[in-house]
C-alpha positions as a Markdown table, in Angstrom:
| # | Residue | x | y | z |
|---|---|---|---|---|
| 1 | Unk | 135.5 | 134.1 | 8.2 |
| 2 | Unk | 135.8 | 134.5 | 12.1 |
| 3 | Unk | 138.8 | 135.9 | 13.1 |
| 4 | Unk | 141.3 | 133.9 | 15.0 |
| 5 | Unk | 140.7 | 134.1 | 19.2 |
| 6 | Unk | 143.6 | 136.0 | 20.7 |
| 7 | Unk | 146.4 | 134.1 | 22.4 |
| 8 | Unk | 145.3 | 134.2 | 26.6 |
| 9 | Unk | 141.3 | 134.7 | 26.0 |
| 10 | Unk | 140.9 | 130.8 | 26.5 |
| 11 | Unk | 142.1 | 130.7 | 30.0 |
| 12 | Unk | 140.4 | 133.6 | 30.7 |
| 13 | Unk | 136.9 | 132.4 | 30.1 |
| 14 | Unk | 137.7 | 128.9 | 31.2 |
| 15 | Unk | 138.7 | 130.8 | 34.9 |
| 16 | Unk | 135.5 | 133.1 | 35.1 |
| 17 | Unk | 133.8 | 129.4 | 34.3 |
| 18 | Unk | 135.4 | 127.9 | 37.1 |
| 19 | Unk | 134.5 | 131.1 | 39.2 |
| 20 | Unk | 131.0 | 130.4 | 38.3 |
| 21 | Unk | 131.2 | 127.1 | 38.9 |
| 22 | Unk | 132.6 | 127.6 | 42.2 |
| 23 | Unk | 130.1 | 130.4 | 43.2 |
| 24 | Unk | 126.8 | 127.9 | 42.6 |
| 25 | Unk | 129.0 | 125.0 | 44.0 |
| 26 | Unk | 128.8 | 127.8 | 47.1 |
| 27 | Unk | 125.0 | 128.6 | 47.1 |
| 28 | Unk | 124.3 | 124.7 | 46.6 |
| 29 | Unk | 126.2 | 124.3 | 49.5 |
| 30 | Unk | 125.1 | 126.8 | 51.7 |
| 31 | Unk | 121.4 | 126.0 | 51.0 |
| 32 | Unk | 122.5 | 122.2 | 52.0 |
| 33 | Unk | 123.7 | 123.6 | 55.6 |
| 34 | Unk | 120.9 | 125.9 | 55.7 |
| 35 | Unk | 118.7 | 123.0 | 55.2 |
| 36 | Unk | 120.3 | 120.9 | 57.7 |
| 37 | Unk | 119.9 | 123.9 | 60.2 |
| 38 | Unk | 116.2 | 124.2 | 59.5 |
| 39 | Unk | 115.5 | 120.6 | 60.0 |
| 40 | Unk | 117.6 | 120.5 | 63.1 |
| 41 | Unk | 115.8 | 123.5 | 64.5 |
| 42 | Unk | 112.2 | 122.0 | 63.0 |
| 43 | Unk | 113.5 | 118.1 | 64.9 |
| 44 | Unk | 114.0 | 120.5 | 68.3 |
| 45 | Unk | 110.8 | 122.4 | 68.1 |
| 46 | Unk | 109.1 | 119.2 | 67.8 |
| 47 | Unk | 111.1 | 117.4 | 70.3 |
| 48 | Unk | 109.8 | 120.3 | 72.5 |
| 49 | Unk | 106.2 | 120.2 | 71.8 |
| 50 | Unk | 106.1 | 116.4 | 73.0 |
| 51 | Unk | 108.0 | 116.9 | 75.8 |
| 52 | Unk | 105.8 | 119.4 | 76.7 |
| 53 | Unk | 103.0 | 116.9 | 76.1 |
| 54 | Unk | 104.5 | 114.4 | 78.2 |
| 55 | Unk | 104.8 | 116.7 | 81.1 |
| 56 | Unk | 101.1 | 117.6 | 81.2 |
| 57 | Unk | 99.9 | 113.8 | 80.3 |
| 58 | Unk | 102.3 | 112.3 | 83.3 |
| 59 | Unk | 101.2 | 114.9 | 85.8 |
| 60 | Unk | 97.5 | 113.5 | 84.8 |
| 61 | Unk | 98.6 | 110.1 | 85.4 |
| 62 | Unk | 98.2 | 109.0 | 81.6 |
| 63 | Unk | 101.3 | 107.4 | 81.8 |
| 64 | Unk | 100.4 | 105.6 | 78.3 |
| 65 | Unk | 99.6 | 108.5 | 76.3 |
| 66 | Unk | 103.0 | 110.1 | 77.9 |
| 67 | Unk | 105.0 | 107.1 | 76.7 |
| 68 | Unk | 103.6 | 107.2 | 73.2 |
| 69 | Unk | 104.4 | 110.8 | 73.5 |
| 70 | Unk | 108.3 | 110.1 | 74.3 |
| 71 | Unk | 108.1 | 107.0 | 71.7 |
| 72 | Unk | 107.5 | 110.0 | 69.1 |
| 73 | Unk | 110.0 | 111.8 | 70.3 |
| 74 | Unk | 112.2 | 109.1 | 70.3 |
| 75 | Unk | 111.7 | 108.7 | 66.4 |
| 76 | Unk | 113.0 | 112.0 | 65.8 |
| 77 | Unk | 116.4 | 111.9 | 67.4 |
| 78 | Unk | 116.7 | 108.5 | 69.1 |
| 79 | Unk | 120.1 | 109.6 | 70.7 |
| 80 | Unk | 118.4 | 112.9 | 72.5 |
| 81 | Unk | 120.0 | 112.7 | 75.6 |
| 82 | Unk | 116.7 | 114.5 | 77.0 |
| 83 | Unk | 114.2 | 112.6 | 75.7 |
| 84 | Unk | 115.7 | 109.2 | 77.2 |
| 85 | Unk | 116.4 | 110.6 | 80.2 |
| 86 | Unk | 112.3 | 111.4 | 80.1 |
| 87 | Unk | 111.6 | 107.9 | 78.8 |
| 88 | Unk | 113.7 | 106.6 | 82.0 |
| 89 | Unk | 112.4 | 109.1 | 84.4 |
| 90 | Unk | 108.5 | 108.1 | 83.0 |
| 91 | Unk | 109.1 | 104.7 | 83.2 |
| 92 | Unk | 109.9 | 104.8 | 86.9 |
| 93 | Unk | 107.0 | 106.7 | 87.7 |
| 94 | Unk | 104.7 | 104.3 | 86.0 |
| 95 | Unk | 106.2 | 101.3 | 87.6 |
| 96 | Unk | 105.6 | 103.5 | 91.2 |
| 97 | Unk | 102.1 | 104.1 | 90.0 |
| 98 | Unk | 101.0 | 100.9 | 87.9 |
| 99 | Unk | 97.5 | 100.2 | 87.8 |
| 100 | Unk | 95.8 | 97.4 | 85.7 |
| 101 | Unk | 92.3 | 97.2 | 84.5 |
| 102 | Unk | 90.3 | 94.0 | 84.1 |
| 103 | Unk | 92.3 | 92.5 | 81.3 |
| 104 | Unk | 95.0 | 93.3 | 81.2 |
| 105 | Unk | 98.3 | 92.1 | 82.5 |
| 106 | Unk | 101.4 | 94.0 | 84.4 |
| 107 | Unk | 103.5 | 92.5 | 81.7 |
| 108 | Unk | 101.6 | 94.6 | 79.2 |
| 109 | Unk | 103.1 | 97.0 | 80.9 |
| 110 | Unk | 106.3 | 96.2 | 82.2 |
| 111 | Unk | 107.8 | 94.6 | 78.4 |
| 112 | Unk | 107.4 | 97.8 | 76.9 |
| 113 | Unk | 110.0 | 100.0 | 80.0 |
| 114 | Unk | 112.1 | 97.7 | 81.3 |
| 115 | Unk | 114.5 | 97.7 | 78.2 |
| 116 | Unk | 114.6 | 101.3 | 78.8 |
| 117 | Unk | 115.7 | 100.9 | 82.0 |
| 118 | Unk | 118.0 | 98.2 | 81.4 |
| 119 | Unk | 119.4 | 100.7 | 79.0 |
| 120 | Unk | 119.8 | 103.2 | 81.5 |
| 121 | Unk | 121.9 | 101.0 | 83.9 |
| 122 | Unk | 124.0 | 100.5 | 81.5 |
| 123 | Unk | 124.5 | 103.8 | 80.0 |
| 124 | Unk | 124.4 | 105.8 | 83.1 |
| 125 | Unk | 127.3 | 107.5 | 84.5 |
| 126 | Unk | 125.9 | 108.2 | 87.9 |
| 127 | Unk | 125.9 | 105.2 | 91.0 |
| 128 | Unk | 122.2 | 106.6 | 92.1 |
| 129 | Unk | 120.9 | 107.2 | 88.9 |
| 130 | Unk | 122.3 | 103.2 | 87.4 |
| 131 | Unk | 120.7 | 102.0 | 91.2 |
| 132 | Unk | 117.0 | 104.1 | 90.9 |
| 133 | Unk | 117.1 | 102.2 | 88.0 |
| 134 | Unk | 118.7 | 98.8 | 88.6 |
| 135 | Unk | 115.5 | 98.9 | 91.9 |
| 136 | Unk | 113.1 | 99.7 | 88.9 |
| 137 | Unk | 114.2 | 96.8 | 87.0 |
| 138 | Unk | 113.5 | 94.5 | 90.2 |
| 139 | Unk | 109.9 | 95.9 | 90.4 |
| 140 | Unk | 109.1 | 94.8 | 87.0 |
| 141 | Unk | 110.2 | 91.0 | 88.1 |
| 142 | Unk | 108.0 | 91.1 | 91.2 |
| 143 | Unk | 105.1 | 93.0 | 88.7 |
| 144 | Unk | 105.3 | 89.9 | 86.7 |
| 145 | Unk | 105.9 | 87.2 | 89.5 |
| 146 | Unk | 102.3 | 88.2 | 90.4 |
| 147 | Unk | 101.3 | 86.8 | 86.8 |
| 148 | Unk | 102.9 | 83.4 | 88.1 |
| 149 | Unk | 105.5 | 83.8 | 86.1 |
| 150 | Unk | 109.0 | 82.5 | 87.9 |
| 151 | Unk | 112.9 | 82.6 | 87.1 |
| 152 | Unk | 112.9 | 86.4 | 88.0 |
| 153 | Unk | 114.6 | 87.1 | 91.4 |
| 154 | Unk | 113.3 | 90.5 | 92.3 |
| 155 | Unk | 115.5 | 90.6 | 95.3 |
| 156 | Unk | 119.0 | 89.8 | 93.1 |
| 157 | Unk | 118.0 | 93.1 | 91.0 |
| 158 | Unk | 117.5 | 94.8 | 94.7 |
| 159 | Unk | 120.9 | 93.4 | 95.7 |
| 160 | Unk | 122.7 | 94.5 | 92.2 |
| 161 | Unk | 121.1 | 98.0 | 93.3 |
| 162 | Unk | 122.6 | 98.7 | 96.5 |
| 163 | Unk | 126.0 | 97.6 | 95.6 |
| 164 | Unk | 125.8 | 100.4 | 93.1 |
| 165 | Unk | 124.7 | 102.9 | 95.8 |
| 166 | Unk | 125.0 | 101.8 | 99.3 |
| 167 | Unk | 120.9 | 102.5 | 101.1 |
| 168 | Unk | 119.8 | 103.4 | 97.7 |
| 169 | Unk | 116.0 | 104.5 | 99.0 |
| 170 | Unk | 114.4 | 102.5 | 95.8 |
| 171 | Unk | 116.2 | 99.5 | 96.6 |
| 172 | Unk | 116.2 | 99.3 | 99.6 |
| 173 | Unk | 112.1 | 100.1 | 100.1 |
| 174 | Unk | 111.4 | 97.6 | 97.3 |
| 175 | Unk | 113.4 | 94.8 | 99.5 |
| 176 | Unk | 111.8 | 95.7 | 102.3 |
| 177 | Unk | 108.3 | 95.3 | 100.8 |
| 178 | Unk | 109.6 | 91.9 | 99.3 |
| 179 | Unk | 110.5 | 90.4 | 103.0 |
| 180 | Unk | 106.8 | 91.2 | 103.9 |
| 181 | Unk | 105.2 | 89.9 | 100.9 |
| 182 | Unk | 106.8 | 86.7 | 101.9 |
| 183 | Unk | 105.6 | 85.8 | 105.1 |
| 184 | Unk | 105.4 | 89.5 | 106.6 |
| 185 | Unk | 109.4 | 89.3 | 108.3 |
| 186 | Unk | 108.8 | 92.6 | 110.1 |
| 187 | Unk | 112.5 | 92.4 | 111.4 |
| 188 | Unk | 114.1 | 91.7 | 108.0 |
| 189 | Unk | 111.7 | 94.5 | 106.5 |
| 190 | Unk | 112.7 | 96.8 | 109.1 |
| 191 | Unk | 116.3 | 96.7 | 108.6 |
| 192 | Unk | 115.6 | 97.4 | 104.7 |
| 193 | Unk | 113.1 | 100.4 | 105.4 |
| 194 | Unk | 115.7 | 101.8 | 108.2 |
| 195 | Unk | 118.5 | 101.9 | 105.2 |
| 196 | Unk | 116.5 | 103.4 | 102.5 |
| 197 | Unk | 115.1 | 106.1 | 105.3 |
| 198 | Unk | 119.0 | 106.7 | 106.0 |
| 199 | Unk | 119.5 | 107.3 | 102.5 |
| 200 | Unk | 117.8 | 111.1 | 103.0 |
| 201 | Unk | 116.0 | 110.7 | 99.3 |
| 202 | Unk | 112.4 | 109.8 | 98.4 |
| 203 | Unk | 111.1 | 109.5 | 102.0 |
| 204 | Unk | 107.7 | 109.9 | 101.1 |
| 205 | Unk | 107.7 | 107.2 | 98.7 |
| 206 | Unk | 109.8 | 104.5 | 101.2 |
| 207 | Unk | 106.6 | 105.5 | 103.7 |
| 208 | Unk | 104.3 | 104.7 | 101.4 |
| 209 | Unk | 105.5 | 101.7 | 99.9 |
| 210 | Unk | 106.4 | 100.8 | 103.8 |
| 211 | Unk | 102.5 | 101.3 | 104.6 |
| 212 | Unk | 101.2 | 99.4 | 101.7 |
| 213 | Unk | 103.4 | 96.7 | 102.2 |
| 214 | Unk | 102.4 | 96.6 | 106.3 |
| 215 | Unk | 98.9 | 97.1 | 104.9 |
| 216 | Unk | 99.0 | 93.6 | 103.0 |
| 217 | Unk | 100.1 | 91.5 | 105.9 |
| 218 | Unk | 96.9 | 92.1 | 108.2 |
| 219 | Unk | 97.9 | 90.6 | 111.2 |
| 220 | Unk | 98.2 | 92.4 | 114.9 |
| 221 | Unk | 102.3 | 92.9 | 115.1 |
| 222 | Unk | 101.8 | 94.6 | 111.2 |
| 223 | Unk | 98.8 | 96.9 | 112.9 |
| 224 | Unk | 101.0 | 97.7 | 115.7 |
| 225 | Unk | 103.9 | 98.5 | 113.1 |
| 226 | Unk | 101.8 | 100.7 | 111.3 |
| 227 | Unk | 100.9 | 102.8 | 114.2 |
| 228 | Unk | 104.5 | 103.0 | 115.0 |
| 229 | Unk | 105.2 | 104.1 | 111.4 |
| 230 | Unk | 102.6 | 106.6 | 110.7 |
| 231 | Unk | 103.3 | 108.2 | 114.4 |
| 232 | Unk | 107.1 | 108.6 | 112.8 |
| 233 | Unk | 105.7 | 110.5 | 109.5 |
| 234 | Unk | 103.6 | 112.9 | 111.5 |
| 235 | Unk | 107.0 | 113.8 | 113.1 |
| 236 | Unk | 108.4 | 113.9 | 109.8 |
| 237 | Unk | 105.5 | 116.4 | 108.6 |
| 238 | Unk | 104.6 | 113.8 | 106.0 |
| 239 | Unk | 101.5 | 112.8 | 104.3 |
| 240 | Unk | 99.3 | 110.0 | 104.0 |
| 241 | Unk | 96.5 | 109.6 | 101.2 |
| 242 | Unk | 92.8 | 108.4 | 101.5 |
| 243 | Unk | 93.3 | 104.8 | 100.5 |
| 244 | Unk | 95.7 | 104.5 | 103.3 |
| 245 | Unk | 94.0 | 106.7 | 105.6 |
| 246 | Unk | 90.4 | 104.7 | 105.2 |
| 247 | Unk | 92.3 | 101.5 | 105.7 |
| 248 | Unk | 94.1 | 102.7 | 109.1 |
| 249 | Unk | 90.5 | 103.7 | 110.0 |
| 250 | Unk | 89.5 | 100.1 | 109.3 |
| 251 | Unk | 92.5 | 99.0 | 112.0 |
| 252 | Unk | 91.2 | 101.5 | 114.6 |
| 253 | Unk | 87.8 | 99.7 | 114.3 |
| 254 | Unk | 89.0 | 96.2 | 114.6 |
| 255 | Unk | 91.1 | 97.0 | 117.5 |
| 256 | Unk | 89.5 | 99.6 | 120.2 |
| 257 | Unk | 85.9 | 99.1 | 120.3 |
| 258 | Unk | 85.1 | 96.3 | 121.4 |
| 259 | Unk | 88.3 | 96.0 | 124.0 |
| 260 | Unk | 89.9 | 92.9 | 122.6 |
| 261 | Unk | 93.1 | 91.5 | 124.1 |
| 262 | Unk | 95.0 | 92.8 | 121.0 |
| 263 | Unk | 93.8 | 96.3 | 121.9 |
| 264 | Unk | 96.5 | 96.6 | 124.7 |
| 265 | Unk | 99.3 | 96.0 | 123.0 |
| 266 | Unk | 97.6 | 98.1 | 119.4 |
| 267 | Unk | 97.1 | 101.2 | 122.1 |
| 268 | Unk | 100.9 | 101.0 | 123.4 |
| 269 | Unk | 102.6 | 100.6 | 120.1 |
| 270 | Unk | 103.7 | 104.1 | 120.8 |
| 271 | Unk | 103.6 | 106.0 | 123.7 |
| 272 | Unk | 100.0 | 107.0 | 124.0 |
| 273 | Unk | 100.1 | 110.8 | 124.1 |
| 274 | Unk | 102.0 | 110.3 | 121.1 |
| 275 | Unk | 99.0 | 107.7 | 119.9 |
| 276 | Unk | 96.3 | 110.5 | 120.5 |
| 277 | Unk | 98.4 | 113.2 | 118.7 |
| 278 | Unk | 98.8 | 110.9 | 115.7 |
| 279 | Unk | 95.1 | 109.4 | 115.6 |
| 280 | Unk | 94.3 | 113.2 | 115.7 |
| 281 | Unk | 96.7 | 114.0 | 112.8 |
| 282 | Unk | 95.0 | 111.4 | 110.7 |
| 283 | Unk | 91.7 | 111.4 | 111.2 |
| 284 | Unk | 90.7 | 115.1 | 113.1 |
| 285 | Unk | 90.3 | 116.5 | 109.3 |
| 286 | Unk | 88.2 | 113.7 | 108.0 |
| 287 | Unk | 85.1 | 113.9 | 106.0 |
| 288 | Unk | 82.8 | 111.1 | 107.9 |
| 289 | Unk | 80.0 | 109.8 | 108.2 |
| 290 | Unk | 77.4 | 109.9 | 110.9 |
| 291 | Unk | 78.5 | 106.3 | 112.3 |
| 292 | Unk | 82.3 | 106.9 | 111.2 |
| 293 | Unk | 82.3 | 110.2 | 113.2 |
| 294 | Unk | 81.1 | 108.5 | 116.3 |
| 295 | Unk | 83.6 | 105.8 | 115.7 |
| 296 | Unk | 86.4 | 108.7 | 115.6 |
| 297 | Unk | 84.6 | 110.3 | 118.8 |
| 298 | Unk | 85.0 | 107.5 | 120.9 |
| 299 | Unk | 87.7 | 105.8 | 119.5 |
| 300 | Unk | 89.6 | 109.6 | 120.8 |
| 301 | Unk | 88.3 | 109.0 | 124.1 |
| 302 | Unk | 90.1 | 105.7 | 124.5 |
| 303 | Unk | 93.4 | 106.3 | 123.5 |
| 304 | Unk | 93.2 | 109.7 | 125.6 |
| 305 | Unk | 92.1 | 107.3 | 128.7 |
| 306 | Unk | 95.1 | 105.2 | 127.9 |
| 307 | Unk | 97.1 | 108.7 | 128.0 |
| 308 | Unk | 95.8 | 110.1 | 131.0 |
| 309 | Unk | 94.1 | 112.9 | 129.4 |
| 310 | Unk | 90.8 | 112.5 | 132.0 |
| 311 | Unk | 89.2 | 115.1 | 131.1 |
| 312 | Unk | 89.2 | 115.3 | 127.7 |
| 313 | Unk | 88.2 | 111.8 | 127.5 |
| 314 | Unk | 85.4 | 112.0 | 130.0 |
| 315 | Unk | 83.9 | 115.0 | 127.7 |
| 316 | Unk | 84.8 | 112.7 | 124.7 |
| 317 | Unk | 83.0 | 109.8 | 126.2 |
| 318 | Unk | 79.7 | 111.5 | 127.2 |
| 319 | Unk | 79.8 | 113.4 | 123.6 |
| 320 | Unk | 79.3 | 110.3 | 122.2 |
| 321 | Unk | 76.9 | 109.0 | 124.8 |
| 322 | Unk | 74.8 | 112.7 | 123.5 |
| 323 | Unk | 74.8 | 111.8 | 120.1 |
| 324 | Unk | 73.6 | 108.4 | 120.0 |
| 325 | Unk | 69.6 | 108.6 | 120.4 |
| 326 | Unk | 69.1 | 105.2 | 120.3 |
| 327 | Unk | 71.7 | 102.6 | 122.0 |
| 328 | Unk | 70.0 | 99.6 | 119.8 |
| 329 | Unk | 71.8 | 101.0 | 116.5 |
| 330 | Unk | 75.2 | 101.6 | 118.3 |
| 331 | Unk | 75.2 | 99.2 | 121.1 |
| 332 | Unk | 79.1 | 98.8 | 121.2 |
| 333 | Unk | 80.0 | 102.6 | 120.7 |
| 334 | Unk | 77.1 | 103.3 | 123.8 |
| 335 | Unk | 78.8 | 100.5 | 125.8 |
| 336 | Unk | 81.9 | 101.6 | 125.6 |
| 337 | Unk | 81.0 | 105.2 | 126.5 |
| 338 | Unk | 78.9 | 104.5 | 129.4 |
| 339 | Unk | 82.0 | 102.5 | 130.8 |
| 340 | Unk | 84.3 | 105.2 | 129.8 |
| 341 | Unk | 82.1 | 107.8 | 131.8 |
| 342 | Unk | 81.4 | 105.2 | 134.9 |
| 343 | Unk | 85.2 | 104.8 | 135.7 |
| 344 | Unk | 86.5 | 108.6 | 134.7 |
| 345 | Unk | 83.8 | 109.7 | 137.0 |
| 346 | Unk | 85.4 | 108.6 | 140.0 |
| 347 | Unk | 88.0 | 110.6 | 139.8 |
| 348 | Unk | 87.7 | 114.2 | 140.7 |
């Protein structure tokens, strides 16, 4: 026969049970939070790794594998305030950079980042940030008026844009390139480059969308423009890749040799010391051709006639006379040197 449990042992044991219970309740917990810690610190180091990715794909230019990058990203912590600020910065600098291959459609393209940066208007808490997006947004409607798509007024979104922020540089460089799409307005296009230039951000990409959109219009005020504009960015120490360069090159040869009554005017656009100092700044570095470097040669030697600069141009002018062997191949390059050297050689 058991003997009877003494009075207080009950409460006893039932407390060092809810002890226990209390102390695995504890280590459950704790291994929950631990858990929660690791995953967290597991979510960042993969966050990291991608956005690393990103970074090396986008300074490739494989903008798509960089978005699909983000897109992963995105999955992990969609509210990462550093991976949609990446998405939003990306999708910018595809829309700046788009290219197409036979195929395929802008619209491919654009569908998939302009809710991101529709997003980012509305989210943003910065006037520049909500505008360099709100401008972004506008590309994607001209991207897709090209499909012949209408309804999408890409100079509304440019509008929105600078009410945000007054000469935002996107905006305003994106309007600017819309007046000359339509009909070339070199005025109205003018006004809109001279904003986004007063804005003090992004000049180099306001030049280069200003060149490409002067580029398009291919008529003799446009040439004269460009001259005017590229003299400005060699005063501004700025740059100018070989797509643009070749096609300035292209101007040069439709304009000085032969004369023409455009030539002139193309010559003048800016003060011709200025004119040789810029044609120098383009094209002195150049890897030519044979008939290309002659072309440079003499085209040198007229716009340092037009500047006074005799003797330069006289020794120009009778270089390229040296070089050509046999007048039949370069008949208007041999003309224009022997002219060059008959009236520089009246003057002592």
């Amino acid at each position: 026969m058991s003997k009877p449990m003494k009075a207080g042992t009950l409460p006893k044991i039932l407390k060092w049970v809810g002890y226990g219970t209390a102390i695995l309740s504890l280590v459950a917990g704790l291994g929950k939070i631990t858990k929660v810690i690791s995953d967290r610190v597991e979510a960042r180091r993969n966050i990291r790794a991608l956005l690393s990715s990103e970074e090396v794909q986008r300074q490739g230019g494989d903008y798509g594998s960089a978005w699909r990058s983000l897109e992963q990203a995105s999955q992990i912590d969609p509210h990462s305030a550093e991976v949609l600020d990446a998405r939003e910065n990306l999708a910018m600098e595809w829309l700046e950079n788009i290219r197409v291959l036979e195929g395929e459609k802008f619209s491919d393209i654009t569908q998939k980042l302009e809710p991101v940066l529709t997003r980012g208007v509305v989210s943003s808490k910065s006037a520049p940030r909500k505008a360099d997006l709100q401008a972004h947004v506008g590309w994607t409607y001209f991207l897709i008026s090209r499909e012949g798509r209408g309804g999408l007024d890409p100079a509304e979104a440019y509008a929105r844009a600078v009410q945000m922020d007054r000469n935002n540089p996107y905006a305003e460089a994106m309007w600017g390139h819309w007046a000359l799409w339509n009909g070339c307005n070199l005025s109205d296009a003018g006004r809109h480059f001279s904003s986004a230039l007063a804005s003090g951000r992004q000049r180099g990409f306001v030049r280069r969308m200003q060149l490409s959109a002067l580029l398009d219009c291919s008529d003799d005020e446009s040439d004269n423009e460009i001259v005017r504009v590229l003299n400005a960015m060699r005063k501004e120490r700025g740059s100018v890749d070989q797509y643009t360069r070749d096609h300035v090159f292209f101007i040069y040869y439709t304009k000085i040799v032969p004369p023409r009554p455009e030539t002139t005017p193309f010559i003048n656009a800016v003060p011709p010391g200025e004119h040789v100092a810029t044609f120098r700044w383009l094209f002195d570095g150049a890897d030519l051709n044979e008939s290309k470097s002659l072309e440079r040669l003499c085209y040198l030697a007229v716009l340092q006639e037009a500047a006074a600069q005799n003797d330069q141009a006289l020794a120009n002018y009778r270089l390229v006379r040296s070089k050509i062997t046999n007048p039949n191949i370069y008949p208007s390059l041999w003309q224009a040197a022997a002219l060059g050297i008959q009236r520089l050689s009246r003057h002592p």
